[in-house]
FIPAMI-234220 format. One line per 8 residues: number of its first residue (from 1); their letters; for each residue x, y, z of C-alpha. Coordinates in nm, 4 decimals, padded with zeros to 6 digits. Layout:
<pts>
NUM) a) X/Y/Z ~ ...
</pts>
This chain:
<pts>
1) xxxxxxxx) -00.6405/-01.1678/-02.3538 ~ -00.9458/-01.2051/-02.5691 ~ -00.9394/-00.8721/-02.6690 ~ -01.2808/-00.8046/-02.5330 ~ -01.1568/-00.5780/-02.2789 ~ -01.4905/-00.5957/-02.0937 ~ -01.4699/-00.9752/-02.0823 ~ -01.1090/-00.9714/-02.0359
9) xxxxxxxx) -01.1234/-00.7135/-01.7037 ~ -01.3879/-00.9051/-01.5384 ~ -01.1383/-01.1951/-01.5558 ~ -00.9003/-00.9864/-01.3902 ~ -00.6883/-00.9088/-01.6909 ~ -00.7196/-01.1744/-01.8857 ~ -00.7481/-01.6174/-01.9446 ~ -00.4758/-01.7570/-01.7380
17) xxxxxxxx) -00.3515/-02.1040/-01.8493 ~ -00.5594/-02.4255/-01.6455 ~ -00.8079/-02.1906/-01.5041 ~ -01.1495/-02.3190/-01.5103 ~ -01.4225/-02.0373/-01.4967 ~ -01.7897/-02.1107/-01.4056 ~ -02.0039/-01.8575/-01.5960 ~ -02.4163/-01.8287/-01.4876
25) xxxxxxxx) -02.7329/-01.6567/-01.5602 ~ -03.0829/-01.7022/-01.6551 ~ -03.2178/-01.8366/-01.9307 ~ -03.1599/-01.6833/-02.2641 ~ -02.9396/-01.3882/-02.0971 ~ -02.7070/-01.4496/-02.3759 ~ -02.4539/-01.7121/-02.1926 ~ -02.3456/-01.8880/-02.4942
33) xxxxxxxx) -02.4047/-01.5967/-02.7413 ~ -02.0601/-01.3763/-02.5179 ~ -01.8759/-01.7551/-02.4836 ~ -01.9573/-01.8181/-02.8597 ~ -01.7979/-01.4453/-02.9524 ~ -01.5122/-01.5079/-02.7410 ~ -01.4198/-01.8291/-02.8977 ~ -01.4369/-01.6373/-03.2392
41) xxxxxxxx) -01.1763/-01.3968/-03.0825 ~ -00.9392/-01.6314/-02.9648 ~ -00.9613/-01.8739/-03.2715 ~ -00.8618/-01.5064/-03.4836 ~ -00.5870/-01.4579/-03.2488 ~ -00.4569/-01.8625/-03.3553 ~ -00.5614/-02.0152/-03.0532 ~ -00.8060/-02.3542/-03.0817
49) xxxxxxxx) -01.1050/-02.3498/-02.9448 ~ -01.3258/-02.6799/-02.9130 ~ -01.6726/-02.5554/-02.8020 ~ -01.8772/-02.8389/-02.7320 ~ -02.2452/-02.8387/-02.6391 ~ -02.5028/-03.0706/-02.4938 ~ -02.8143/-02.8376/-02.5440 ~ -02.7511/-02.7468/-02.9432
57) xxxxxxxx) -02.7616/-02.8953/-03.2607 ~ -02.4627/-02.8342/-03.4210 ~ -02.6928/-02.6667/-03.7142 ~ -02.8477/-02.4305/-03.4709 ~ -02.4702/-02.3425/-03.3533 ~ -02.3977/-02.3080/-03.6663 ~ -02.7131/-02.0371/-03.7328 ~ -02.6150/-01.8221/-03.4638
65) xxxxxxxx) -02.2269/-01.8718/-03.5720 ~ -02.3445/-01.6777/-03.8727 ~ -02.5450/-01.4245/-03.7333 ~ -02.2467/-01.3537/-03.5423 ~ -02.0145/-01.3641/-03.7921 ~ -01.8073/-01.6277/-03.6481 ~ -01.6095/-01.8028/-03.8920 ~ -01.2341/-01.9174/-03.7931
73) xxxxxxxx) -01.1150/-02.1829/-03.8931 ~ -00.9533/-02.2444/-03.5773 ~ -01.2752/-02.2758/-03.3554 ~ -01.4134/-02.6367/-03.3714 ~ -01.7791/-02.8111/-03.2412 ~ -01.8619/-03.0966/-03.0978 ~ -02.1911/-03.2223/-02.9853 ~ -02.1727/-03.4525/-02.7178
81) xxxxxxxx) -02.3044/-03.5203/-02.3294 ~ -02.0931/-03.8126/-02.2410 ~ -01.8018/-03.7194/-02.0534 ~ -01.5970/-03.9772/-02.1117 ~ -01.6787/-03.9460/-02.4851 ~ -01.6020/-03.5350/-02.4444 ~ -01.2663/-03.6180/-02.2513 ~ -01.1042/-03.8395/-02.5114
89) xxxxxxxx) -01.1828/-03.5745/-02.7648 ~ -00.9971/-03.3378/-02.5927 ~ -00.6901/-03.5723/-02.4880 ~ -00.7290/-03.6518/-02.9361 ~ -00.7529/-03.2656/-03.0106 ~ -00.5278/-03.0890/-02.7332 ~ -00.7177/-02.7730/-02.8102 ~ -00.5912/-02.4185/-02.6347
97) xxxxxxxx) -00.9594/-02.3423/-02.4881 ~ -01.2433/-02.5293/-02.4222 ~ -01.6082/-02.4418/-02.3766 ~ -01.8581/-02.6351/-02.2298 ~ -02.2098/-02.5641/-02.2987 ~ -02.3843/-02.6319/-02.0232 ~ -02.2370/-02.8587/-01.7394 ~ -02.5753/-02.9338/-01.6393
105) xxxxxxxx) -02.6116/-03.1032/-01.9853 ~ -02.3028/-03.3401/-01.9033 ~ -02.3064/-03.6809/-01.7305 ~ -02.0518/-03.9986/-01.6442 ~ -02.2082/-04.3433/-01.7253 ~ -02.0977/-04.4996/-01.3893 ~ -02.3432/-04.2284/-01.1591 ~ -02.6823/-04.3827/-01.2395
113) xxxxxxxx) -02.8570/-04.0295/-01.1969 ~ -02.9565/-03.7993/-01.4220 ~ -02.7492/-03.4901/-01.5890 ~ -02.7747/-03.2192/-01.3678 ~ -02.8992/-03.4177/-01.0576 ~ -02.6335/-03.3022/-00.7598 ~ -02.3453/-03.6413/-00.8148 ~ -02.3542/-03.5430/-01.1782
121) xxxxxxxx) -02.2937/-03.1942/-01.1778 ~ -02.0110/-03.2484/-00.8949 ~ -01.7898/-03.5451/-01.0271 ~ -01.7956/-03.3498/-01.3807 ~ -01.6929/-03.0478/-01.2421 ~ -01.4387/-03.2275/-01.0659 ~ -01.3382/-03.4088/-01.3561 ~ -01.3068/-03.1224/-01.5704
129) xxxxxxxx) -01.1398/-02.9129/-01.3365 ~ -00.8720/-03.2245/-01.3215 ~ -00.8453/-03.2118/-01.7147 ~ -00.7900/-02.8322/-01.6752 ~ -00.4895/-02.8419/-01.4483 ~ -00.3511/-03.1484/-01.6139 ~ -00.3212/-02.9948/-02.0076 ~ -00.3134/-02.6774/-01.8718
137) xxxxxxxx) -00.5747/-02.5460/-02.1154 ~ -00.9049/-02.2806/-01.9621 ~ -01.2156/-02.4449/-01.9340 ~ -01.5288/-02.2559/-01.9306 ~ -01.8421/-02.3874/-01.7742 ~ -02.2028/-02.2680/-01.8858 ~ -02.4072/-02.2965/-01.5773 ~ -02.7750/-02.2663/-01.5092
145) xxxxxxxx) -02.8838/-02.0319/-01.2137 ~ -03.1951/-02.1269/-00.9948 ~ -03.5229/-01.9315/-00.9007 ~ -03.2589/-01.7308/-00.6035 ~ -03.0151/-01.6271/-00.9015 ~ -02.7566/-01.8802/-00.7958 ~ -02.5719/-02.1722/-01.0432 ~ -02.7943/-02.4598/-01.0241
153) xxxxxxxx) -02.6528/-02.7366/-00.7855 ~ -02.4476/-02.7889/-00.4830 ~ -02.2236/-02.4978/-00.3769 ~ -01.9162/-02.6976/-00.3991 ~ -01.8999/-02.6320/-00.7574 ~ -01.8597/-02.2579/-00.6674 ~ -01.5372/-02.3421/-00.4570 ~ -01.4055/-02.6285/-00.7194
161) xxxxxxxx) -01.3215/-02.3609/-01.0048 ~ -01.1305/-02.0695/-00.9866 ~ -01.3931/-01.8095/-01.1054 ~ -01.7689/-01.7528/-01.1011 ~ -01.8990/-01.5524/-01.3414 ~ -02.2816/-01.4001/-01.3504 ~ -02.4364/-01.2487/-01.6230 ~ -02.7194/-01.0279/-01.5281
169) xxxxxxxx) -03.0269/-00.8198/-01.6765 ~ -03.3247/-00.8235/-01.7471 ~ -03.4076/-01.1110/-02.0697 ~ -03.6255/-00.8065/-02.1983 ~ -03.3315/-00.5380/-02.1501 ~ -03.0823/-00.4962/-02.3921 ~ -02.8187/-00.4125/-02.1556 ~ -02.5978/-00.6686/-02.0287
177) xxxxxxxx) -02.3704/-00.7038/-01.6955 ~ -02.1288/-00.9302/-01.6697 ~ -01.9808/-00.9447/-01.2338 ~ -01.7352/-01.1654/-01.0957 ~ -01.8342/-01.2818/-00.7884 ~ -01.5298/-01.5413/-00.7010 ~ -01.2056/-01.4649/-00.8598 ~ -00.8523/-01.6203/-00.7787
185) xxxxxxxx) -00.6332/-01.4236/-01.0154 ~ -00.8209/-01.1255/-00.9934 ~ -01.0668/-00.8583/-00.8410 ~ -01.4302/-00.9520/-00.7729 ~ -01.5097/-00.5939/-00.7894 ~ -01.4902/-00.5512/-01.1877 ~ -01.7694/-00.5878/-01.4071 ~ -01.8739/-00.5914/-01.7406
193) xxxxxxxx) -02.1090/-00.3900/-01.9689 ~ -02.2683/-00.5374/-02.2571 ~ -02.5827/-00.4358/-02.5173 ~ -02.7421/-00.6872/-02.7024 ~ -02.7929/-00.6347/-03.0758 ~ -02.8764/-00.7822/-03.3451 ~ -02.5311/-00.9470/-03.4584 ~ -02.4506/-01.0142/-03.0623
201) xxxxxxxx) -02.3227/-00.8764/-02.7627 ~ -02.1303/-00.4978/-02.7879 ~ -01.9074/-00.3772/-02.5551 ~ -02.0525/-00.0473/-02.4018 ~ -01.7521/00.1592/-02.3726 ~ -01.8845/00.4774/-02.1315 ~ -02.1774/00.3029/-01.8945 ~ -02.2669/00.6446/-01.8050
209) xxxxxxxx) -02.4071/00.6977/-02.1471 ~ -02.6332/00.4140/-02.0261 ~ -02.8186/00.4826/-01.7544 ~ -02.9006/00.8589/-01.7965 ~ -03.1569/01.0179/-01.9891 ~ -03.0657/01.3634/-01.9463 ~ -03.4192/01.4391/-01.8605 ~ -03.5292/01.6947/-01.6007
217) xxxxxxxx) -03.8268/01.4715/-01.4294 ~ -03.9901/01.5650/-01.0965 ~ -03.8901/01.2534/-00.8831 ~ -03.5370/01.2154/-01.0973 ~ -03.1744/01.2577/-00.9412 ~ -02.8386/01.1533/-01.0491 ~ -02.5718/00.9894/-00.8526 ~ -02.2511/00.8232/-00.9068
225) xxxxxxxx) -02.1276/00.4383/-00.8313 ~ -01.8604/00.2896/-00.8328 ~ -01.7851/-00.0281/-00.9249 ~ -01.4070/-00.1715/-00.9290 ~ -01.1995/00.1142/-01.0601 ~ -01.4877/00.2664/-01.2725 ~ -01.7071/00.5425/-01.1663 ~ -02.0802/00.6073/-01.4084
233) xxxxxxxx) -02.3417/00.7867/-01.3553 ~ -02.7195/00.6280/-01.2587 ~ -03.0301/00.8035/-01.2822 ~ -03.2334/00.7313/-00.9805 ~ -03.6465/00.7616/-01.0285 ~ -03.8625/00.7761/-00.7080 ~ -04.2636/00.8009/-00.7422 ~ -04.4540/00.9081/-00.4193
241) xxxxxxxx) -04.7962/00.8856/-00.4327 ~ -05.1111/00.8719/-00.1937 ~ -05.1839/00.4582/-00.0969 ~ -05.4754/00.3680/-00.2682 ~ -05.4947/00.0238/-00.1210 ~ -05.4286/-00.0385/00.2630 ~ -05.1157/-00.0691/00.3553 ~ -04.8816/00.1751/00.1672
249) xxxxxxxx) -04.6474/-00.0226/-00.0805 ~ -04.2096/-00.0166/-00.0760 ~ -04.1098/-00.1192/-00.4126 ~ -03.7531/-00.0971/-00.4986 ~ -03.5941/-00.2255/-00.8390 ~ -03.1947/-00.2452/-00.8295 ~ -03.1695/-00.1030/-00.5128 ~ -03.1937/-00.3105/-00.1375
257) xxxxxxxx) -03.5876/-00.2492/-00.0416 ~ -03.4539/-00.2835/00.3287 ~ -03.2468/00.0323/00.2747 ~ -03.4676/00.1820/00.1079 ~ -03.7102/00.1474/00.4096 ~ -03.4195/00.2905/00.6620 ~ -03.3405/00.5860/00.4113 ~ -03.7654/00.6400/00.4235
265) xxxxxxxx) -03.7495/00.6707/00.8358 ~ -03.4457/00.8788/00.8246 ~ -03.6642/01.1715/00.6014 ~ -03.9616/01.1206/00.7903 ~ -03.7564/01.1689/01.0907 ~ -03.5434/01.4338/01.0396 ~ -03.7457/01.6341/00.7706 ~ -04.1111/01.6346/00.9658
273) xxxxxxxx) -04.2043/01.4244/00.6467 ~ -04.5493/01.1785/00.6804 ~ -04.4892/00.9297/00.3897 ~ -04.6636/00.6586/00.5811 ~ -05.0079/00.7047/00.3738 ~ -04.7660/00.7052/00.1094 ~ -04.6468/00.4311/-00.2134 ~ -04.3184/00.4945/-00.2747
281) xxxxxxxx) -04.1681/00.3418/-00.5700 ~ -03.7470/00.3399/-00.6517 ~ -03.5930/00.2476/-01.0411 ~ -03.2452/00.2621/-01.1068 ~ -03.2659/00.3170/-01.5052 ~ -03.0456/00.0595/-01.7156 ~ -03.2079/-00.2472/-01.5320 ~ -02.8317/-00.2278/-01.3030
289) xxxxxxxx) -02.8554/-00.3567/-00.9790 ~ -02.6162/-00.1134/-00.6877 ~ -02.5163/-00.2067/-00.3662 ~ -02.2996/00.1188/-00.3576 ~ -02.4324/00.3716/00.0148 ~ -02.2494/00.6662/-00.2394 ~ -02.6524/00.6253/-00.4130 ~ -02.8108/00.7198/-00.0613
297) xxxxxxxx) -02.8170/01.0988/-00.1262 ~ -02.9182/01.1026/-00.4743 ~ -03.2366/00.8319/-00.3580 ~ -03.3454/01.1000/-00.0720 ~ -03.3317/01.3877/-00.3218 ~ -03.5323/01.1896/-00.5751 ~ -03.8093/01.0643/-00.2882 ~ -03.8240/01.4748/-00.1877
305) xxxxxxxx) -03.8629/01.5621/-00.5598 ~ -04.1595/01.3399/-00.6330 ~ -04.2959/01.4195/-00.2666 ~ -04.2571/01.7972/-00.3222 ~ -04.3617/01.7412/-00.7100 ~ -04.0675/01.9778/-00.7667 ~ -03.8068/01.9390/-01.0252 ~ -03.4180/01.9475/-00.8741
313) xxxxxxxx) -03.1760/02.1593/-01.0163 ~ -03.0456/02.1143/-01.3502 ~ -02.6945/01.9344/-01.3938 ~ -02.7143/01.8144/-01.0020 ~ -02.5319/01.5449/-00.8902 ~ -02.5342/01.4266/-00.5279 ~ -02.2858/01.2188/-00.3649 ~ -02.2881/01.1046/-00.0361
321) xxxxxxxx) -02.3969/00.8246/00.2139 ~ -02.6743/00.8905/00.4778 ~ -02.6792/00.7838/00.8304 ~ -02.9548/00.6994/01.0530 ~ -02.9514/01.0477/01.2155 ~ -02.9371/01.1915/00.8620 ~ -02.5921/01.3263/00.8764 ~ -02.4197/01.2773/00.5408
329) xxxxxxxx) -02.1095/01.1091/00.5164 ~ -01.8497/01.0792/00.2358 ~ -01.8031/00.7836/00.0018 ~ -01.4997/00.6539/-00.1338 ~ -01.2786/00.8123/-00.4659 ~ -01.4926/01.1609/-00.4288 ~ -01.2814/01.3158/-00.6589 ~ -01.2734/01.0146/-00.8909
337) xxxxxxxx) -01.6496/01.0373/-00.9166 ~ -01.6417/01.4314/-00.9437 ~ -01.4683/01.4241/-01.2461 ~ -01.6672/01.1634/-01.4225 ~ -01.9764/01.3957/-01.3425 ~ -01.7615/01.6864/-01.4680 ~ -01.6731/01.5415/-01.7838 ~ -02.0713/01.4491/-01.8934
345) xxxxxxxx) -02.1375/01.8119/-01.7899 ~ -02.2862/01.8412/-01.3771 ~ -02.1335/02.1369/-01.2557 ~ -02.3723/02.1408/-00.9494 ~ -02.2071/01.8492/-00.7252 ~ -02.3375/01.8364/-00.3666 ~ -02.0722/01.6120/-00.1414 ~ -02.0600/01.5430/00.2663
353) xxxxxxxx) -01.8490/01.8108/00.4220 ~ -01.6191/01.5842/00.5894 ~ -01.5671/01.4581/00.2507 ~ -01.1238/01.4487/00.1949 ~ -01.2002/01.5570/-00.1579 ~ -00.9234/01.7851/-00.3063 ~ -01.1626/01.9992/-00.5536 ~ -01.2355/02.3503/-00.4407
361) xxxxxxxx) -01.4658/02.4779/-00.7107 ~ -01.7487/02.7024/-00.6210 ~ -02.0223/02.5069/-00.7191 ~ -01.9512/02.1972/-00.5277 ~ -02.1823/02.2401/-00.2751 ~ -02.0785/02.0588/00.1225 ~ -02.3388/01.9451/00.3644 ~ -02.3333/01.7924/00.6783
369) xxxxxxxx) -02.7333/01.6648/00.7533 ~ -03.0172/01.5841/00.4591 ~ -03.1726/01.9115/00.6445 ~ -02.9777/02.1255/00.4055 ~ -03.0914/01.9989/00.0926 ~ -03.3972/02.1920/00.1021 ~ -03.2223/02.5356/00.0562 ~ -03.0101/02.4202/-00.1686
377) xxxx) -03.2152/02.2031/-00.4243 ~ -03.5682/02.3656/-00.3662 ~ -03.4531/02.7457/-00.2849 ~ -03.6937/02.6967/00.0411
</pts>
């Protein structure tokens, strides 16, 4: 372990010896600012750690060393972009980790390309997954992502190492997420939550601190997702207003627009609701990104809200998904999720009633169809 336990359960647990773990994101995110911190942990915990970068001076390492107060004596730099040159240091130094910073920086004197062109980036990838397995020592690769969000290059450097890492958020957000999306000695469903300060990245211990305000907006609702084996609570903001400009605008930011377009036909549909001269706007506050249907109910309340300019009920959470005929269905680990909205203090819990949930309290409310929400969250 590295004992960043955010770090450490996105791995799956922990580093596992000869892994080799492919870590993305955009520019600035703060790549080599969590690989940097890491290092720092496992050099304190005896381990060395040879971090060696192509992009970095080692005096500008050095700066951000000390703003992060990294200072073991057991984590060494190297500056170098020749492979061959970076191998032999490693077969010389037999270190227990190694970082490499970025593999798009790297190159092997006998491809005549570029660093970064496609040949590079494979046969060092290759090469370093090779070195991996032979010493047995992790290796982690910094990776660029392209315009799409995905690690510059060919996608067989996905399937050559054993994990892909991507950290996400916005470069102006503080907030940090760090998601597995290939794992072989581990989940892909983990993630992990950082904040960015001003002596590095923070682990953020309850996420659902995050991404509520507590606030009792018109257009505001809160839900619950779950991602791995940890439920939080989102706040979900819809704005419905009149179209000023033609054709009426879908804008969705951490949510699918396309669902967000099927979840606007089901109200119209089954509610006698015209929001086609409508703008409808959709934020899910923290900057997180949800694929999780669980968010469908609290989305619908939050359009209705804004459309009805009426405020929901205070301490509300809604949990369900929402078919096409607007019956509400239940979502996984109800009572999982209840309790985590129990615990921050929403009594008023409104679930599918086929939901298998075990809790029996008064004021968890069951409905079958989005029909029902009316009486329930706007006394009409």
């Amino acid at each position: 372990k590295t004992g960043i336990n955010e770090f450490d359960g996105t791995l799956g647990g922990g580093i596992v010896p000869g892994m080799v773990v492919l870590i993305g994101g955009e520019p600035g995110i703060g790549k080599s600012t969590l690989l940097l911190q890491v290092s720092d942990q496992l050099a304190d915990a005896d381990k060395n750690v040879l971090y060696i970068s192509g992009e970095e001076s080692e005096e500008q390492i050095k700066l951000r060393s000390q703003r992060l107060e990294c200072n073991s004596d057991k984590l060494f730099l190297y500056c170098a972009t020749d492979f061959e040159e970076i191998a032999q240091t490693i077969f010389n130094t037999e270190p227990d980790v190694v970082i490499i910073d970025s593999i798009q920086s790297m190159y092997l004197s006998t491809i005549e390309s570029a660093p970064g062109s496609v040949s590079q980036l494979r046969e060092c990838t290759g090469f370093f997954t090779r070195i991996a397995k032979q010493k047995n020592i992790p290796i982690f690769l910094i990776g660029h992502v392209t315009k799409g969000g995905m690690v510059a290059g060919p996608k067989i450097i996905e399937h050559m190492v054993d994990t892909v890492l991507y950290f996400e958020g916005e470069t102006q957000n503080q907030f940090k997420i760090l998601r597995a999306t290939k794992n072989r000695f581990g989940s892909t469903n983990e993630i992990g939550l950082f904040e960015m300060l001003s002596t590095g990245l923070s682990e953020v211990k309850d996420p659902s601190q995050l991404f509520l305000t507590r606030e009792n907006n018109i257009g505001s609702s809160v839900g619950c997702l779950l991602e791995g084996s940890r439920a939080f609570l989102v706040e979900v903001q819809a704005l419905v207003s009149p179209a000023s400009y033609g054709t009426p605008q879908r804008v969705s930011l951490g949510f699918n627009h396309r669902k967000l377009a099927l979840l606007l036909a089901v109200v119209e549909k089954n509610l006698s609701i015209n929001l086609r001269n409508n703008d409808v706007f959709l934020n899910l506050t923290g900057g997180i990104k949800v694929t999780d249907p669980g968010l469908d109910l609290s989305i619908v309340a939050a359009i209705l809200s804004s459309f009805k300019e009426i405020t929901l009920p205070a301490n509300t959470l809604l949990l369900g998904e929402v078919g096409l005929n607007g019956e509400i269905r239940p979502v996984s680990q109800t009572d999982k999720r209840i309790k985590e909205a129990k615990k921050l203090g929403y009594e008023n819990i409104i679930i599918s009633a086929k939901s298998k949930s075990s809790s029996k309290e008064s004021n968890i409310k069951r409905i079958k169809h989005i029909r029902q929400l009316f009486p329930i969250l706007f006394n009409k």
